[in-house]
C-alpha positions as CSV (number, residue, x, y, z in Angstrom):
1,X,91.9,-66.4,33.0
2,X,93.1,-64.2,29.8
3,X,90.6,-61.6,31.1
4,X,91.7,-61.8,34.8
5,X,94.9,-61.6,33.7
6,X,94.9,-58.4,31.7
7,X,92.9,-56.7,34.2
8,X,95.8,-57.3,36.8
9,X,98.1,-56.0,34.3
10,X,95.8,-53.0,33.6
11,X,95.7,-52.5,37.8
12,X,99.5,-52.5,38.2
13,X,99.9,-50.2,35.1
14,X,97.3,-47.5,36.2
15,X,99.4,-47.5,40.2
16,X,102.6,-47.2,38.3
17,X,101.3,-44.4,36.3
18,X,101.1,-42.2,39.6
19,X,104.5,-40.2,40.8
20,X,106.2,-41.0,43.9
21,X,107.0,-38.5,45.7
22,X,110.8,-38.7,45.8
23,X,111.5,-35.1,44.9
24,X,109.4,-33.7,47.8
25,X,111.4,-36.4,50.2
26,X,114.9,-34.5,48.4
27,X,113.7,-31.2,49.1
28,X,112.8,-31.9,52.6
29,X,116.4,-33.2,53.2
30,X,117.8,-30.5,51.3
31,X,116.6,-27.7,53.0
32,X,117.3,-29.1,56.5
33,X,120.8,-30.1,55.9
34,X,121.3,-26.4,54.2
35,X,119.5,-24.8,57.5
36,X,122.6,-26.7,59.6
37,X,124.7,-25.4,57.2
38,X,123.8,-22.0,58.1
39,X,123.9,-22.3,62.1
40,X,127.1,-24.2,61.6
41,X,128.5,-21.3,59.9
42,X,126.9,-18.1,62.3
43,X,128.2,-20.1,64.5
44,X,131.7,-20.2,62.8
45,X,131.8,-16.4,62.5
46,X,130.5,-15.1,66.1
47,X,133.8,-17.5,67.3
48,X,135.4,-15.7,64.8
49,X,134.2,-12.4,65.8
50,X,135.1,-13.0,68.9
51,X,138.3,-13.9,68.3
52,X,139.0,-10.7,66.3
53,X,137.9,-8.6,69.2
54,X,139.9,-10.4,71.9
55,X,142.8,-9.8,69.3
56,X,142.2,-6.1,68.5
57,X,141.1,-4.8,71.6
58,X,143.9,-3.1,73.4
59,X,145.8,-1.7,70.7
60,X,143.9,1.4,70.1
61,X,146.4,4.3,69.5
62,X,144.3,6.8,71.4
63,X,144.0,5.0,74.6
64,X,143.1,6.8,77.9
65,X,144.2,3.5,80.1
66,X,146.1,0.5,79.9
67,X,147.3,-2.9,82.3
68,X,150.4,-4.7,81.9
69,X,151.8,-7.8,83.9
70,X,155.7,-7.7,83.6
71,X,158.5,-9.8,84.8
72,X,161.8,-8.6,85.9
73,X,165.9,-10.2,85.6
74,X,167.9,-8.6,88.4
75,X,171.5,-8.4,88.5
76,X,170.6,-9.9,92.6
77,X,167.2,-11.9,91.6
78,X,164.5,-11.5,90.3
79,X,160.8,-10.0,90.3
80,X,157.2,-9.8,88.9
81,X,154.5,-7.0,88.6
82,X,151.6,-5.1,87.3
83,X,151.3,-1.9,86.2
84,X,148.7,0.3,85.6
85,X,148.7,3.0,83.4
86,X,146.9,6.3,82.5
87,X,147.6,8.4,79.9
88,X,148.4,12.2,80.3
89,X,148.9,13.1,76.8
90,X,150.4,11.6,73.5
91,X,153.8,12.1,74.7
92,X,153.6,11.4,78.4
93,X,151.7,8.9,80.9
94,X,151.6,8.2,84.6
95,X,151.8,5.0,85.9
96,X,150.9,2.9,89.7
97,X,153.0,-0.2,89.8
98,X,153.4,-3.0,91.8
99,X,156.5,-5.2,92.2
100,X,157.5,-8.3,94.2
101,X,161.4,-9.3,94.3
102,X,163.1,-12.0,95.3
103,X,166.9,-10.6,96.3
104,X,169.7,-13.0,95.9
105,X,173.3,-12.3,97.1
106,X,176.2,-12.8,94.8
107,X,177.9,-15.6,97.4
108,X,174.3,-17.6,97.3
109,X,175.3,-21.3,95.9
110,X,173.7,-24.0,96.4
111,X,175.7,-27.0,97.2
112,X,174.9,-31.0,98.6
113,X,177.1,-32.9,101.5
114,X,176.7,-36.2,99.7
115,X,178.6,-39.4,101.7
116,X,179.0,-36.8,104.8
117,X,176.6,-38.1,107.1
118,X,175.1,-41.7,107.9
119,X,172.3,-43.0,106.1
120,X,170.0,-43.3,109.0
121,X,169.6,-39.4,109.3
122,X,167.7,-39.8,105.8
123,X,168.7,-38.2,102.6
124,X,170.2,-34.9,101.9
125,X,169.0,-32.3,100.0
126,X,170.2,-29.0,98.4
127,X,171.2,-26.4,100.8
128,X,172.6,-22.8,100.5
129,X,175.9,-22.4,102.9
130,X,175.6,-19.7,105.4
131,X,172.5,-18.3,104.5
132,X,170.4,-17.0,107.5
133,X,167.7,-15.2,105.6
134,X,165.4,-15.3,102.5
135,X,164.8,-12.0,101.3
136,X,162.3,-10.8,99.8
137,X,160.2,-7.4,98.6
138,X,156.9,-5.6,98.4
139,X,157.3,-2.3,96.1
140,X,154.8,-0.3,95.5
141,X,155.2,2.8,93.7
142,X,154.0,5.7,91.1
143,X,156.1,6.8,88.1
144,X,156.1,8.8,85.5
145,X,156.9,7.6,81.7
146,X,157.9,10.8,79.0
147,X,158.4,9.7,74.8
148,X,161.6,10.6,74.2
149,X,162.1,9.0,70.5
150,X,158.9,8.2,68.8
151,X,159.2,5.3,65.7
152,X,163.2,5.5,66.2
153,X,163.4,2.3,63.8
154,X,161.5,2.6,60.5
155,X,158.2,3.8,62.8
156,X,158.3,0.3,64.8
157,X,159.9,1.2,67.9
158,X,159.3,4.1,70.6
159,X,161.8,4.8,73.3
160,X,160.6,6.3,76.6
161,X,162.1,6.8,79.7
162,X,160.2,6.4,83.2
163,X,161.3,7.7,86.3
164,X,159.6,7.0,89.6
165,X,159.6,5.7,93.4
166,X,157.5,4.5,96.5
167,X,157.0,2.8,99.5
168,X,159.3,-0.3,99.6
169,X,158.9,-3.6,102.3
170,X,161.5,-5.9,102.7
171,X,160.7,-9.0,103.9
172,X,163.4,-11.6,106.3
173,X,162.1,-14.6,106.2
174,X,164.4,-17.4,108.3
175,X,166.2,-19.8,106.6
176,X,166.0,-23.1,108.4
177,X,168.8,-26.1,108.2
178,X,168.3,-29.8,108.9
179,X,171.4,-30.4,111.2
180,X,172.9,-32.9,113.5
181,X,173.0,-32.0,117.4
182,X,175.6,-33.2,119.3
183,X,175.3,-33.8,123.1
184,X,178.5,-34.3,124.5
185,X,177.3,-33.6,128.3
186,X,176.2,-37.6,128.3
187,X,178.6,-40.3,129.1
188,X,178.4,-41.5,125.4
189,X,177.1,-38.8,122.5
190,X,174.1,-38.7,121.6
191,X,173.0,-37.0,118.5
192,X,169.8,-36.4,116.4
193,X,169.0,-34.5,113.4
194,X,166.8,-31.2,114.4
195,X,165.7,-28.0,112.2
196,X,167.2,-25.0,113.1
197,X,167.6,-21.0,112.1
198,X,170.7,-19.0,111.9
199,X,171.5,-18.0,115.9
200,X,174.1,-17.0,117.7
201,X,174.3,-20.4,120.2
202,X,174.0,-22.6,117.4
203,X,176.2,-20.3,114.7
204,X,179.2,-23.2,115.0
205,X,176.9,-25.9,114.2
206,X,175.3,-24.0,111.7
207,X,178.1,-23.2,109.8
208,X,179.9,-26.3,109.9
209,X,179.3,-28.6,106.3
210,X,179.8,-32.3,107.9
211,X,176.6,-31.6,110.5
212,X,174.2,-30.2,107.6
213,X,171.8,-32.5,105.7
214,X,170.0,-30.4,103.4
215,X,167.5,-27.4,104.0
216,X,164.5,-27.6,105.3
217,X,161.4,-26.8,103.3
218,X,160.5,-23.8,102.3
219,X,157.5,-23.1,104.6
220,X,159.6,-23.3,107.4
221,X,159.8,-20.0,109.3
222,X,157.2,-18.3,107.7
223,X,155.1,-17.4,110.6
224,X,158.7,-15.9,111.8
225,X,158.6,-13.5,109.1
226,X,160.2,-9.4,109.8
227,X,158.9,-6.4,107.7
228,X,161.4,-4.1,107.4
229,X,159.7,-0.6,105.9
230,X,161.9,1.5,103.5
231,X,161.6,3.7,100.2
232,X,162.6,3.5,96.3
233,X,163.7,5.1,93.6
234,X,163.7,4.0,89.8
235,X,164.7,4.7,86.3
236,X,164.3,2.8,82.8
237,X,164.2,3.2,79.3
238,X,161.3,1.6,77.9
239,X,161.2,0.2,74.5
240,X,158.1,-0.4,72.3
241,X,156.7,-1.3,69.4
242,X,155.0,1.1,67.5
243,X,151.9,0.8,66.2
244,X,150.8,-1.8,68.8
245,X,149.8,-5.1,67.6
246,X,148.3,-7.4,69.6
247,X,149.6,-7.8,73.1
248,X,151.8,-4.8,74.3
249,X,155.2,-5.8,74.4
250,X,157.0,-3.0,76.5
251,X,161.3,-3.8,77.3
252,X,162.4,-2.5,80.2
253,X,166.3,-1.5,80.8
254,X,167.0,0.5,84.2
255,X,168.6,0.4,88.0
256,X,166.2,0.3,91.6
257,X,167.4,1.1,94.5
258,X,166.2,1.1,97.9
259,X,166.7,2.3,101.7
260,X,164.9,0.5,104.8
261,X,165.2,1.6,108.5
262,X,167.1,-1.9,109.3
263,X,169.7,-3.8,107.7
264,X,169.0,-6.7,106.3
265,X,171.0,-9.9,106.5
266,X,170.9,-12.4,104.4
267,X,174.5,-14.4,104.7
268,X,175.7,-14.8,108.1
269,X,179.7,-14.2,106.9
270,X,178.5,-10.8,104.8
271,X,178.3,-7.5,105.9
272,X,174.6,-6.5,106.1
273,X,173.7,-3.3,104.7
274,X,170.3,-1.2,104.9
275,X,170.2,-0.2,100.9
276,X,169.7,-2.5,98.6
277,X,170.2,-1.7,94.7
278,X,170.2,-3.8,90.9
279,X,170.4,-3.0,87.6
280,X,168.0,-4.8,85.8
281,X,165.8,-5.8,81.9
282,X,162.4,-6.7,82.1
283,X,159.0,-7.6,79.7
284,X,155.8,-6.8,79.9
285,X,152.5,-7.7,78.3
286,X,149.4,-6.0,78.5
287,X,146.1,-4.2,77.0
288,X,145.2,-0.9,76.4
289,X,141.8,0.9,76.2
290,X,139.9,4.3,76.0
């Protein structure tokens, strides 16, 4: 047994004398969790890349071209648009433009007959008294923009002014009430609630506050829709920051006015005119490129 014994002992000894390959195991690991690593981090940096391109380009200096999206406060609504411009020289550029307005007049206020009529005509909603019209316009125009004060504010502001004018379309669209008709030719009256635009047989029921429920929804009249055709003029001063950074920011203080070959009415107790003219301050945002 003594010799069995020690030969065991000798057996185990000898297999413990042999390395286990641990370090090669390490190795393996290592270099596969330093190969993520790497993808991980090219992947990291073409996002990042990416993101520095998106962010830089557009604000080269010497730009042949550029696209802005703007919108517009009028002093009688408001209005969005695009512009696209191209670049004469370093002082001067031409630009196309695009502009859609929503025109407001000053008397437009939007009001609710609560308690007025029964419940069973359903409930009211916000109407505008005497309106007969939505207005609305489709400008579209070229201008001209010339640097009058380059860097007027330590080198981080350019003023320009922009002059300009085009083909404008004024759109009447009707503006439809939700009303109570009266029939009074009956032995007893009969009423019920209809939908109804601004004309001349219905102008006393239409402007009379205890027979209106609300407005009907917008939609309403669409199809019914006039173009008017007409012409603009406009002039701004522009004010932007110099050098560009990022998105374009380019403020926009000036007047528009406009002629059309019809009037256009919008409130049945006002005086409709065939001009139409605002002063207005806009924004814009855009890119520029060679």
């Amino acid at each position: 047994m003594p010799a069995r014994l020690s030969l065991y002992y000798l057996s185990l000894l000898w297999l413990l004398s042999f390395p286990v390959p641990i370090s090669a195991q390490t190795n393996v690991w290592n270099e596969t969790t330093a190969n993520a690593k790497k993808k991980a981090k090219k992947k990291t940096d073409k996002v990042k890349e990416f993101k520095d391109h998106i962010k830089q380009w557009g604000t080269e200096q010497n730009f042949n071209k550029g696209l802005l999206l703007g919108g517009r406060l009028n002093s009688n609504g408001w209005s969005g648009g695009i512009y696209y411009l191209i670049k004469d020289n370093p002082g001067s550029h031409h630009i196309w433009q695009l502009h859609f307005s929503e025109i407001k007049q000053e008397k437009q206020v939007k009001q609710e007959n609560i308690g007025v009529l029964p419940a069973k005509y359903g409930a009211t909603s916000p109407y505008i008294f005497g309106k007969i019209n939505n207005l609305y316009t489709l400008q579209i125009g070229y201008s001209k923009e010339q640097l009058l004060l380059p860097g007027v504010v330590e080198g981080n502001l350019s003023v320009s002014f922009r002059y300009g004018g085009g083909f404008s379309l004024a759109l009447l669209k009707p503006y439809y009430l939700k009303v109570v008709k009266t029939d009074y030719s009956q032995p007893e009256p009969v009423s019920e609630l209809i939908e109804t635009k601004y004309t001349d047989s219905v102008a006393a029921m239409f402007l009379e506050r205890t027979r209106i429920l609300g407005s009907s929804k917008w939609s309403k009249g669409l199809g019914e829709t006039k173009l008017v055709p007409g012409v603009y003029l406009e002039a701004a001063f522009v004010i932007e920051p110099a050098p560009n950074k990022g998105l374009i920011q380019a403020i926009t203080l000036g007047v528009n006015a406009s002629v059309y070959t019809k009037s256009l009415p919008v409130m049945a107790e006002l005086k409709a005119y065939n001009w139409s003219a605002s002063l207005f301050a806009g924004l814009a945002l855009g890119k520029r490129w060679r």
